[in-house]
Backbone as a chain_set.jsonl record, in Angstrom:
{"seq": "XXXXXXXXXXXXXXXXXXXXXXXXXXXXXXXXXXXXXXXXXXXXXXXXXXXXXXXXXXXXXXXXXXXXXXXXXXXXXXXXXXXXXXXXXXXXXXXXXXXXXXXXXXXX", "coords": {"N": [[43.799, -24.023, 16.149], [41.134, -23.852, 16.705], [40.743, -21.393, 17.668], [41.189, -20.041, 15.041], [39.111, -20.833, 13.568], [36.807, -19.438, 15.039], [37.83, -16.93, 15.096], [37.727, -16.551, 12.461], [34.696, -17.278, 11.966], [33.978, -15.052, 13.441], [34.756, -12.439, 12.35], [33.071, -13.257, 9.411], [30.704, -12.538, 10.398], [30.64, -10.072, 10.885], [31.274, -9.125, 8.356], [29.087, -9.013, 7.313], [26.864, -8.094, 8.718], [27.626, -5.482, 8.656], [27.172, -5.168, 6.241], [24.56, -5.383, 5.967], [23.387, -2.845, 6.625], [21.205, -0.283, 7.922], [17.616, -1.367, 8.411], [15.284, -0.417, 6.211], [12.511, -0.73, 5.439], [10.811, 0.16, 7.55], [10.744, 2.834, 7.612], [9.833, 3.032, 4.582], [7.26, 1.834, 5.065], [5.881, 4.025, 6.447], [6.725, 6.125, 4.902], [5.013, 5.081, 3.062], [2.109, 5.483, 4.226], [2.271, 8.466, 4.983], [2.486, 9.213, 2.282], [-0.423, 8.009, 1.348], [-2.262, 10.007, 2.979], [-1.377, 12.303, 2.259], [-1.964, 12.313, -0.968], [-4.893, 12.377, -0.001], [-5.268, 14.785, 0.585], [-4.111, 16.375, -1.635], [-5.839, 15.413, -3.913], [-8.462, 16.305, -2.873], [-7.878, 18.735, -3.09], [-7.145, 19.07, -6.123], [-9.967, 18.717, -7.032], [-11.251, 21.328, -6.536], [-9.358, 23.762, -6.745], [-10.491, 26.079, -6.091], [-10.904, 26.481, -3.511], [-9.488, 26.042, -1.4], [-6.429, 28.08, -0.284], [-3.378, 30.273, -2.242], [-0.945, 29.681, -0.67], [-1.133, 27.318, 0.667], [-1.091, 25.599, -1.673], [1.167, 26.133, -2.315], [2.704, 24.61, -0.683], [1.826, 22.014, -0.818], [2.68, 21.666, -3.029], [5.498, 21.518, -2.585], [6.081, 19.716, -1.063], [5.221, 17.4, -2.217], [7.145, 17.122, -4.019], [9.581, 17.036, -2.454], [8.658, 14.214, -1.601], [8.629, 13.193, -3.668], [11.559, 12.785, -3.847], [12.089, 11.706, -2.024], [10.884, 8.904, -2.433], [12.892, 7.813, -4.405], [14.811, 8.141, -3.47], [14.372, 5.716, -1.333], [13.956, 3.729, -2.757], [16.449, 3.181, -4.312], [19.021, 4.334, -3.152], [21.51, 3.704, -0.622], [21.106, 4.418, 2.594], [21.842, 6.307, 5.875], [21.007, 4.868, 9.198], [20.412, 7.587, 10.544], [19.878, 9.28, 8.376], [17.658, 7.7, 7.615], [15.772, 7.945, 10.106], [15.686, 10.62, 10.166], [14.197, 11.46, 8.01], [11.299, 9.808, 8.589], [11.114, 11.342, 10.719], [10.129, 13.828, 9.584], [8.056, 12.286, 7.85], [6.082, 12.331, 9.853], [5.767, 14.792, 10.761], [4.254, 15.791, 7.961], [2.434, 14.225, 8.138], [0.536, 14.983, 10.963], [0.267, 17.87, 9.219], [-1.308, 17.407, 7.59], [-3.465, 16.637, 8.678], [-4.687, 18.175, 10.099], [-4.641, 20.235, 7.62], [-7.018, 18.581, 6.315], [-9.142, 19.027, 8.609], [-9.625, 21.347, 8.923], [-10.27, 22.438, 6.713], [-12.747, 20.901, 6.491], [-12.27, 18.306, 5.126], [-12.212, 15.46, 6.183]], "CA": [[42.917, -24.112, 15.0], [39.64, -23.344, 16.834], [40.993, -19.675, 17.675], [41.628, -19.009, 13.924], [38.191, -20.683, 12.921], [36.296, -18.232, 15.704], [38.177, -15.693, 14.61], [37.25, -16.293, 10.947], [33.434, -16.875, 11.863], [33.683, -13.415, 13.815], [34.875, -11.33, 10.833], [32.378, -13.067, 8.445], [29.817, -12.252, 10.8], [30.748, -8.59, 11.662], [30.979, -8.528, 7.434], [27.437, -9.999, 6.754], [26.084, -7.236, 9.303], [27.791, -4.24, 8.188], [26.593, -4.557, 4.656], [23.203, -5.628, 5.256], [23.022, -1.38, 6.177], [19.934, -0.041, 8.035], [16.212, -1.424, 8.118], [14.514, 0.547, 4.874], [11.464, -0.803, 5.547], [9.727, 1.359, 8.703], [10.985, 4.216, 6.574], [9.07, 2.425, 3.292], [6.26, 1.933, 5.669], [5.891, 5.651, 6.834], [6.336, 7.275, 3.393], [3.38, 4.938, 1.799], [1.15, 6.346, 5.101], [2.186, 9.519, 4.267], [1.983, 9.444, 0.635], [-2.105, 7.878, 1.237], [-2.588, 11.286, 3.484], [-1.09, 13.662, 1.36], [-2.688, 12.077, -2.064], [-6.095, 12.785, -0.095], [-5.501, 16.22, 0.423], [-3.789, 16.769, -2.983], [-7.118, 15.002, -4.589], [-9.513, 17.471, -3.057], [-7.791, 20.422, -3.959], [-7.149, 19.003, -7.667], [-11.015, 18.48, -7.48], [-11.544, 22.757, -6.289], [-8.82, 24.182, -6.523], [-10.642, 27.992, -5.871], [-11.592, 26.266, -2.231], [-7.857, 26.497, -1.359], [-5.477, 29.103, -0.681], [-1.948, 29.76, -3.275], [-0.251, 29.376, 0.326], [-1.638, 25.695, 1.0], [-1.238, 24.865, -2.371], [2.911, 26.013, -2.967], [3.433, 23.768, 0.366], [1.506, 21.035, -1.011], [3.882, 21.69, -4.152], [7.102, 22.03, -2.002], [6.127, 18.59, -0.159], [5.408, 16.859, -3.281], [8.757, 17.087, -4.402], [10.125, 15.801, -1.543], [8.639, 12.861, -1.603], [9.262, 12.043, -4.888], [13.331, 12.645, -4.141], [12.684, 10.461, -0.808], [10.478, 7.678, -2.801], [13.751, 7.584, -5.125], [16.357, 7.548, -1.961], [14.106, 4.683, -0.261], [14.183, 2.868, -3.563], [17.371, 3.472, -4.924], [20.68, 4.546, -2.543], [21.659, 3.275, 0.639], [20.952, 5.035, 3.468], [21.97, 5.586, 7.542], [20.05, 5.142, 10.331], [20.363, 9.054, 10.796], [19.133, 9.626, 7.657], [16.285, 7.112, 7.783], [15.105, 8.76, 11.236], [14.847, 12.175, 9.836], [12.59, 11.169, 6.957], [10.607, 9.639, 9.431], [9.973, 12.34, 11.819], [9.66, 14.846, 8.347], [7.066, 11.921, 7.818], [5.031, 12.357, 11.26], [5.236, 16.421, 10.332], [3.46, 15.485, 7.182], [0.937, 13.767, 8.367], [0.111, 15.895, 11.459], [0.101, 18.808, 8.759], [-2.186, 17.146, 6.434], [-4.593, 15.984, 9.591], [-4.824, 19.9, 10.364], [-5.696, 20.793, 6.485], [-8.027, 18.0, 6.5], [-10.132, 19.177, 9.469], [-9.752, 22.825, 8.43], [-11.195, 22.447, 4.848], [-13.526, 19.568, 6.374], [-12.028, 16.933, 4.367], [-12.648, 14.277, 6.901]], "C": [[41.503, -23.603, 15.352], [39.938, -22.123, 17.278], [40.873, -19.343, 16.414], [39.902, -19.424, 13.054], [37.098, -19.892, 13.736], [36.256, -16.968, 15.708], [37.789, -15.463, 13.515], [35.69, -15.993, 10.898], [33.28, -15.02, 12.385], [33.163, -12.437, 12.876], [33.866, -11.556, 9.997], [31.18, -12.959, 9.178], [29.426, -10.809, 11.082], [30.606, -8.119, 9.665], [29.885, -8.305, 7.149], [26.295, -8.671, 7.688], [26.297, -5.611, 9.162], [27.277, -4.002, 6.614], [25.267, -4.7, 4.379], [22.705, -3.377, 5.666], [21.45, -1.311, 7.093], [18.331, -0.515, 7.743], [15.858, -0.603, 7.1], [13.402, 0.52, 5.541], [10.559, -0.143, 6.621], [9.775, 2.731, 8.055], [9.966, 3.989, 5.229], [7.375, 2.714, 3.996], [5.497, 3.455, 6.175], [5.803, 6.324, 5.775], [4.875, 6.458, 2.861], [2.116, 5.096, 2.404], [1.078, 7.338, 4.882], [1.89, 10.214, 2.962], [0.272, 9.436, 0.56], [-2.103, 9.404, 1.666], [-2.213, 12.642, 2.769], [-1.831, 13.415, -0.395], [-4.426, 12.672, -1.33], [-6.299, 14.407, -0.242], [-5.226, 17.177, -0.887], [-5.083, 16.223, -3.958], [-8.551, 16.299, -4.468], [-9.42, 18.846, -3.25], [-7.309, 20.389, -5.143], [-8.575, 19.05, -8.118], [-11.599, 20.023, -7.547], [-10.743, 23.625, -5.66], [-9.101, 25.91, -5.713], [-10.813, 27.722, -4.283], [-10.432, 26.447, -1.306], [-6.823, 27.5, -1.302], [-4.635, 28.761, -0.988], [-1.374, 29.468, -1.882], [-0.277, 27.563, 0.568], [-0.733, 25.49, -0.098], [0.72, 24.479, -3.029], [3.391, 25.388, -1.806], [2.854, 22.748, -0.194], [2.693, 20.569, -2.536], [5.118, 21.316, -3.764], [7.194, 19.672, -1.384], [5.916, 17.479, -1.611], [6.615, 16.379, -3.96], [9.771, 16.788, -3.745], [9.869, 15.015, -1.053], [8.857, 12.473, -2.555], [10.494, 11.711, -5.053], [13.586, 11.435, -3.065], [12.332, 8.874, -1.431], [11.989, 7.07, -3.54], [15.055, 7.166, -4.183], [15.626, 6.073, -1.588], [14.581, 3.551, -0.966], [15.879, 2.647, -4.382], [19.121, 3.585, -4.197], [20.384, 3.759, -1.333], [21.581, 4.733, 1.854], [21.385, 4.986, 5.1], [20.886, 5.603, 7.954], [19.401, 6.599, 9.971], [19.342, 9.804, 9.982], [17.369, 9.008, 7.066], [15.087, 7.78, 8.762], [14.657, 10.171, 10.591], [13.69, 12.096, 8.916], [11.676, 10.39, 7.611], [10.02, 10.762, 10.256], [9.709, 13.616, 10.45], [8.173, 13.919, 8.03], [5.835, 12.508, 8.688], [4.533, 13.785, 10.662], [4.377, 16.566, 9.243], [1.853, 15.548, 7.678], [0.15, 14.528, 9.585], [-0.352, 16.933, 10.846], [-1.508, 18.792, 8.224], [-3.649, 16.551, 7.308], [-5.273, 17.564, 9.877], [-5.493, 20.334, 9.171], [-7.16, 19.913, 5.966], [-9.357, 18.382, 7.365], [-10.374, 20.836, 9.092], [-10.367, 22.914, 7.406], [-12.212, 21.144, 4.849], [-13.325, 18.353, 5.518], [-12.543, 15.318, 5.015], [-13.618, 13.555, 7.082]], "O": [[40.784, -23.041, 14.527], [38.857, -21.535, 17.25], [40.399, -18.212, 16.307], [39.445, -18.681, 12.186], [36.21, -19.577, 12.943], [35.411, -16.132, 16.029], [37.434, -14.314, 13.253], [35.199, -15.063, 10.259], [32.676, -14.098, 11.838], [32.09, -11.893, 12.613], [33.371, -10.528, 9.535], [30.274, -13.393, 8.467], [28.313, -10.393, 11.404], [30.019, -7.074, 9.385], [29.643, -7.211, 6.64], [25.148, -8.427, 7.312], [25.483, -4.729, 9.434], [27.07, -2.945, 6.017], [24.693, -4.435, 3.323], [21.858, -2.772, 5.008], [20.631, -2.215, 6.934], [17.805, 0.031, 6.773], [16.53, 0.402, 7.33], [13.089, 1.487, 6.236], [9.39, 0.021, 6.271], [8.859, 3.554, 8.052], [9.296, 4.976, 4.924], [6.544, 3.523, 3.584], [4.274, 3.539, 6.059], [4.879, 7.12, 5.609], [3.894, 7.031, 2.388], [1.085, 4.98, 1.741], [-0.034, 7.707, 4.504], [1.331, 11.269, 2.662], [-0.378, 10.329, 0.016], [-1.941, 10.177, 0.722], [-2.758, 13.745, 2.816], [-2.194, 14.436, -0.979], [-5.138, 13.338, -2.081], [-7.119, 15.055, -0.891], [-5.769, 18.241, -1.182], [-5.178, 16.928, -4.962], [-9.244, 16.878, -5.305], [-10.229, 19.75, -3.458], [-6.933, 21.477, -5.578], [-8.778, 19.335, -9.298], [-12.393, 20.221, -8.467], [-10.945, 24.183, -4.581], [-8.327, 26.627, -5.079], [-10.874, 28.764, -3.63], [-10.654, 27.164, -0.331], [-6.3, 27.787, -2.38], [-4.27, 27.615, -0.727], [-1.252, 28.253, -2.038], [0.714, 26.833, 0.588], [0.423, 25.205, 0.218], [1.292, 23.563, -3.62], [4.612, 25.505, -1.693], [3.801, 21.965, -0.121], [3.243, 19.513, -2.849], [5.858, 20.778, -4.588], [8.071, 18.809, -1.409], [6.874, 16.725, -1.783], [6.841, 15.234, -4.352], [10.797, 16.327, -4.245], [10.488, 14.681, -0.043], [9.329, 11.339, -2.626], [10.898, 10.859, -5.844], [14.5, 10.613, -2.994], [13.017, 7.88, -1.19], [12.27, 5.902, -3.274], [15.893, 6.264, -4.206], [16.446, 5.155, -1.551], [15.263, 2.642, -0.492], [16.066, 1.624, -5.04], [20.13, 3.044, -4.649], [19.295, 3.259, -1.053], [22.065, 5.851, 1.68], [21.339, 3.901, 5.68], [19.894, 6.124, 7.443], [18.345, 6.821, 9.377], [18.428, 10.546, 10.342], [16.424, 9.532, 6.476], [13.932, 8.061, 8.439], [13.524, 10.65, 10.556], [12.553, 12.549, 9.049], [10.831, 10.213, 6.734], [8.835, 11.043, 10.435], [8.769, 14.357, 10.739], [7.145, 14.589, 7.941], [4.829, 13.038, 8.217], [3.408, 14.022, 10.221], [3.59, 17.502, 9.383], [0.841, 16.249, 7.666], [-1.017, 14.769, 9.276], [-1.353, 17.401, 11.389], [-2.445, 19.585, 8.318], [-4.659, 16.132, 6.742], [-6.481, 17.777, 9.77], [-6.644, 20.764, 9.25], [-8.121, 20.426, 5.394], [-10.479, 18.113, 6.936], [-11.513, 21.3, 9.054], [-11.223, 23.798, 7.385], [-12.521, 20.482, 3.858], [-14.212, 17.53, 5.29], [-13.07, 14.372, 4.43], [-13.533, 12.584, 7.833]]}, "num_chains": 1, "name": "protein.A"}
């Protein structure tokens, strides 16, 4: 009897951990760092735009749009690891980017 109730806790322990699914939250945490850093740089070139080259501005476009498909994944589907990690380090590339157009167009 205590084999089959060890065995039972096992299983509902191995269920209870396969469905809780990947941390979100360091991923949550990382996009709403990234989002602040990219809203500043998208603010001062909504404020002059002529100060700006179209190059900057169709990557600031391009990146835009994938955060609004990732804000919708973070909030919305389930996700792996795998896929948590990459939108993470796509995060870091962000924000490195946006530390670069910051100091380049003196934003800082």
């Amino acid at each position: 009897m205590k084999k089959l109730i060890a065995l039972l806790l096992i299983v509902v322990l191995g269920v209870t951990l396969v469905a809780c699914g990947p941390d979100k939250q360091p991923a949550i945490d990382k996009f709403n760092e990234t989002k602040t850093a990219f809203n500043e740089v998208a603010n001062a070139i909504n404020a002059d735009p002529e100060a700006f080259d179209a190059e900057l501005i169709d990557v600031m476009v391009e990146m835009s749009e994938n955060l609004a498909a990732d804000k919708e994944k973070l909030e919305n589907d389930d996700l792996t690891q795998e896929e948590l990690d990459a939108m993470m380090a796509w995060y870091d590339d962000v924000l490195e980017w946006t530390d670069s157009v910051k100091e380049a167009y003196g934003l800082e």
